[in-house]
C-alpha positions in Angstrom: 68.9 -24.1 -13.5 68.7 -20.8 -11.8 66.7 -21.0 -8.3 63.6 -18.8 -8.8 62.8 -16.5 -6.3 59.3 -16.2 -4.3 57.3 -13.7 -2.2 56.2 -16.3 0.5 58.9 -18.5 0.1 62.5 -19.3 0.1 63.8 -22.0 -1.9 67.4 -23.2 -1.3 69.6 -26.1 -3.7 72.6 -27.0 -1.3 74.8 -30.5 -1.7 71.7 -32.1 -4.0 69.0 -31.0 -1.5 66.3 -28.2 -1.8 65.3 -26.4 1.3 61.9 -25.0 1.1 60.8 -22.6 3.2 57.4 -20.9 3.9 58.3 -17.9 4.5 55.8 -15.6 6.1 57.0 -15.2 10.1 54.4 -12.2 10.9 51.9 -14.2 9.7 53.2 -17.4 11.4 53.6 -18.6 7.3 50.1 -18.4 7.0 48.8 -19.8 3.5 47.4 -17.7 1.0 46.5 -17.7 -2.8 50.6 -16.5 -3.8 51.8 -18.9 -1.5 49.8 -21.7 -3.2 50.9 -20.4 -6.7 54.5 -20.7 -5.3 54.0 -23.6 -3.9 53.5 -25.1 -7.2 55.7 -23.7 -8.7 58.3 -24.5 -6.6 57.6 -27.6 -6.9 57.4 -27.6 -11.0 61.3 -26.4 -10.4 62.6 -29.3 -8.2 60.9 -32.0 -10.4 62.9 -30.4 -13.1 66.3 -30.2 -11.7 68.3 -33.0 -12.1 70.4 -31.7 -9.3 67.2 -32.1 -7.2 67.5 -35.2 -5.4 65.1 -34.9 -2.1 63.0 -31.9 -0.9 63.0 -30.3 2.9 59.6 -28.4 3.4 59.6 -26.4 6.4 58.5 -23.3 8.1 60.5 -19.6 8.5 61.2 -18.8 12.7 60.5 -20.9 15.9 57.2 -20.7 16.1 55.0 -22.4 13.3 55.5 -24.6 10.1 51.9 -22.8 8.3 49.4 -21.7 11.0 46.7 -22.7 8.3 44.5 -20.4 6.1 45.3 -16.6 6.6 42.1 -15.4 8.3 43.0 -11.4 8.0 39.8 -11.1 5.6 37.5 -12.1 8.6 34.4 -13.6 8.5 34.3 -14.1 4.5 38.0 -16.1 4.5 36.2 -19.4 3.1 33.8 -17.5 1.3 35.0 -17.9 -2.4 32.3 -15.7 -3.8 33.8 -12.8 -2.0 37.1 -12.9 -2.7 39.4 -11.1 -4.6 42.7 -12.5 -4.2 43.3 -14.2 -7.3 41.2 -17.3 -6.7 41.1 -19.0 -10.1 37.3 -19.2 -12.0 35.0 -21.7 -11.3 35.5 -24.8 -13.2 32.8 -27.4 -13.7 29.2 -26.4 -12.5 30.6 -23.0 -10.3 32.6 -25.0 -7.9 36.1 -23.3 -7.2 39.1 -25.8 -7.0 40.7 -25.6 -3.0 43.6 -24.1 -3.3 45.1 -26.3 -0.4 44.1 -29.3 -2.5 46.0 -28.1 -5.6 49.2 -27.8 -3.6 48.6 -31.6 -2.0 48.2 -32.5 -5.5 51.4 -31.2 -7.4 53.0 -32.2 -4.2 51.5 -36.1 -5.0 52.8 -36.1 -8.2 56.2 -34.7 -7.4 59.1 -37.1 -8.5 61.3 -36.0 -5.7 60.8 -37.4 -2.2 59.6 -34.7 -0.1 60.6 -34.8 3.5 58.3 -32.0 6.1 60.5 -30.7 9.3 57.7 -29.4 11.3 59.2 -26.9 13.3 56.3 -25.7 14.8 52.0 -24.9 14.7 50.8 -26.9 11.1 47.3 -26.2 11.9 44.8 -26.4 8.8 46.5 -26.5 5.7 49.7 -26.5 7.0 48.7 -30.0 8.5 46.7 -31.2 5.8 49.7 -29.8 2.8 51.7 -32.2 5.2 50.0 -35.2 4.3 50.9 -35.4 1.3 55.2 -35.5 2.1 56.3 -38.7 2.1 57.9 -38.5 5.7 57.4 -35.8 8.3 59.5 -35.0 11.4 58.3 -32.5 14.2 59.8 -30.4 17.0 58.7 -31.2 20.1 57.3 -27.8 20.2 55.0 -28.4 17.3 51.4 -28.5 17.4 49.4 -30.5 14.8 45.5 -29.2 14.3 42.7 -30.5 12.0 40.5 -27.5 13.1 38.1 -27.1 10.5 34.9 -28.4 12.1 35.9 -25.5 14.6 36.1 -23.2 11.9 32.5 -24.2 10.7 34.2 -25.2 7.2 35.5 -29.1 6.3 38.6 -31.0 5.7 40.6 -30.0 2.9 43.8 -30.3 0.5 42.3 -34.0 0.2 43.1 -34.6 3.9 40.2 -37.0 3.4 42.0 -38.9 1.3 45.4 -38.8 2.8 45.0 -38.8 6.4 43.9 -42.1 7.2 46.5 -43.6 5.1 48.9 -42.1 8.1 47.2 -42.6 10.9 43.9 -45.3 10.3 40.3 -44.0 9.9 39.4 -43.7 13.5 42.2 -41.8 14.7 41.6 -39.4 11.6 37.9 -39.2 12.0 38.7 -38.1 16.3 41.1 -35.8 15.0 39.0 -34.0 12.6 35.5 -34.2 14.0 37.1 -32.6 17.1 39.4 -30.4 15.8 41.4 -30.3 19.2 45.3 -29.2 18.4 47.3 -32.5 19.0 50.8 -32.3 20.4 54.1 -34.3 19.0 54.3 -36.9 21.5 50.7 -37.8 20.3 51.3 -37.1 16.5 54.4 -39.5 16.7 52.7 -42.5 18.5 49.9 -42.1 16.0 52.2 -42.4 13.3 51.7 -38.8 11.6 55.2 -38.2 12.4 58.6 -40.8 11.8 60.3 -39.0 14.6 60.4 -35.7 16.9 63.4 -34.2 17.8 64.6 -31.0 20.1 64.1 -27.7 17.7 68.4 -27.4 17.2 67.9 -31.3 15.9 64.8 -31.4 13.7 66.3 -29.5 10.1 69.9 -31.8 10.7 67.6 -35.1 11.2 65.7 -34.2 8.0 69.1 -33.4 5.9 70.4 -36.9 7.4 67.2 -38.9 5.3 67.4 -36.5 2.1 71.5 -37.3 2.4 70.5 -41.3 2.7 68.7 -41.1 -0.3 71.0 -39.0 -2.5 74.0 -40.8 -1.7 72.5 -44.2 -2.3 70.0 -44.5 -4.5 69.2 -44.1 -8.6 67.0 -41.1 -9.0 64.6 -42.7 -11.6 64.3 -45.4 -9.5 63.5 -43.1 -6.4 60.8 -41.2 -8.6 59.3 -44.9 -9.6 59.2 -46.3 -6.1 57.4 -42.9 -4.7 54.5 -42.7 -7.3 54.3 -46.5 -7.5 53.5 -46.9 -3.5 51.5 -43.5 -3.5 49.3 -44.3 -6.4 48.9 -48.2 -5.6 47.7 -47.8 -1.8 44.4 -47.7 -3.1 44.1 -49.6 -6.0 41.5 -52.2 -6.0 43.4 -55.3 -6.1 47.1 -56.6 -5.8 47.1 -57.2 -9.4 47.0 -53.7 -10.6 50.2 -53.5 -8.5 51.4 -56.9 -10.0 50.9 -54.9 -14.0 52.7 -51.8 -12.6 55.7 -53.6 -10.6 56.4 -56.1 -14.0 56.2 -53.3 -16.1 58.3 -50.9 -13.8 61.4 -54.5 -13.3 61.6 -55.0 -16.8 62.1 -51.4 -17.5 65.0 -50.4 -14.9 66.2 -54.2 -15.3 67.4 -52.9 -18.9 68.5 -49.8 -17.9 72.3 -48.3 -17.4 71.2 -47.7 -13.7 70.7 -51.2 -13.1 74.1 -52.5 -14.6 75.7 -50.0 -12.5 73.6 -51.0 -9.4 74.4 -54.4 -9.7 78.3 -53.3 -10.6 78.9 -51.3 -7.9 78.0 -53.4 -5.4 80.7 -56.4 -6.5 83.3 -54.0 -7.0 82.2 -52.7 -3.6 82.6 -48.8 -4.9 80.0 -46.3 -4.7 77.6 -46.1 -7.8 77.0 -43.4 -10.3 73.6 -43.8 -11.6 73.7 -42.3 -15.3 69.7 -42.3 -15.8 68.3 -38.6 -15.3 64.7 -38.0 -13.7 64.2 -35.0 -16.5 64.9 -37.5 -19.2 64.9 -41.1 -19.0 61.6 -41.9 -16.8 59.7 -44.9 -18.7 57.2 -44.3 -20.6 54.5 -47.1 -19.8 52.9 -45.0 -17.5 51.7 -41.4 -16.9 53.8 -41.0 -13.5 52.7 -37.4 -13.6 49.3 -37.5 -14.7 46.3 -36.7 -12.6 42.6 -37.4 -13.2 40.5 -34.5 -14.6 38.8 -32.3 -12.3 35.0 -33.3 -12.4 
């Protein structure tokens, strides 16, 4: 598939990895409506390439993974009714969708693990986008910043959904009633972040996980496990996990990816997992699908 090309991003595919990049340095990768577009597109692309196998989200210089919102329009930056920057229509009773919201969703849904290397500020959106990855690393120069009570606005990209999932509800409600800046030393013994690393180390440490996972693992099987433990950490009960992890055994139990699973490791070989995210996800469930928006 041929790599599409952004205005605020860059989007690499190297050795079964995709390197994406927020790419707006003068602007500290500040967020705006393209970016979000982007964004989701981006993300449409790596769901679709087979050659896909884990995604590396992180920011363009030395300075800041997404400094948040861009605030260049002043006073009126949150102000939906006054802007003009390609904000889609309002949807159900005048309410505009968040754009950061729409990006934490197609980022939810993707069927690729997604790994963040924060390599520096991720303050506002650029922490609350983060969320949504399924593991995040940080330089010890980055800075991590729920600031929107300081910004007279509210959480957003459903951060209030997502946050105290990593780090329990009253370090999430401290963070974002304050909106103080939190550094990685605190981030990591919170558990926002897996690990933090010197700047030179961060982007290597990330490639090491995506490698792990695309050396070892059947990609259907990856896609499964990541929406199964996303969409079931809030189900009501253990049974609705019990209907989703019976229906999700018997179906890669008959599959080519399990034979080989199981084959490859008694003739102690690497495997070759034949089944192809683009093609051959079961289809019992909607592992896509997303509520409507109300």
């Amino acid at each position: 598939m041929t790599i599409p090309e952004f205005e605020t991003l860059i989007l690499e595919v190297k050795d079964q990895i995709a390197t994406l990049t927020l790419h707006r340095p003068e602007r500290m990768n500040a967020f705006t409506t393209t970016m979000m577009n982007e964004l989701i597109a981006a993300f449409d692309y790596t769901d679709a390439n087979d050659d896909v196998r884990a995604v590396i989200v992180t920011g363009s210089g030395d300075r800041a993974f997404c400094a948040g919102a861009d605030l260049s329009s002043g006073g009126d930056t949150f102000n939906y009714d006054s802007r003009a920057d390609g904000e889609p229509e309002p949807t159900v009773n005048g309410v505009y969708r968040d754009g950061g919201g729409r990006v934490s969703l197609r980022i939810f849904r993707s069927l690729k693990p997604v790994i963040a290397a924060v390599n520096g500020a991720a303050v506002g959106v650029g922490a609350t986008m983060a969320l949504a990855m399924d593991i995040r690393l940080a330089s010890d120069k980055a800075r991590f910043g729920f600031v929107f009570t300081r910004r007279g606005i509210t959480p957003e990209a459903c951060s209030s959904w997502f946050i105290s999932k990593a780090v329990g509800l009253s370090t999430a409600l401290e963070w974002c009633m304050t909106g103080r800046l939190i550094d990685a030393t605190e981030a990591h013994d919170k558990g926002l972040v897996r690990s933090v690393h010197a700047p030179e180390d961060l982007y290597p440490a990330a490639v090491a996980i995506a490698r792990e996972i695309a050396d070892n693992t059947a990609p259907v099987s990856v896609a499964m496990a990541r929406q199964m433990l996303w969409r079931m950490s809030s189900a009501d009960h253990p049974m609705d996990a019990h209907c989703l992890d019976s229906r999700a055994i018997q179906a890669r139990g008959a599959s080519e990816d399990s034979k080989e699973g199981v084959n490859s490791f008694l003739e102690k070989r690497p495997a070759h997992y034949p089944n192809k995210v683009s093609s051959d996800m079961p289809d019992f469930f909607d592992w896509q699908g997303e509520p409507e928006f109300k």
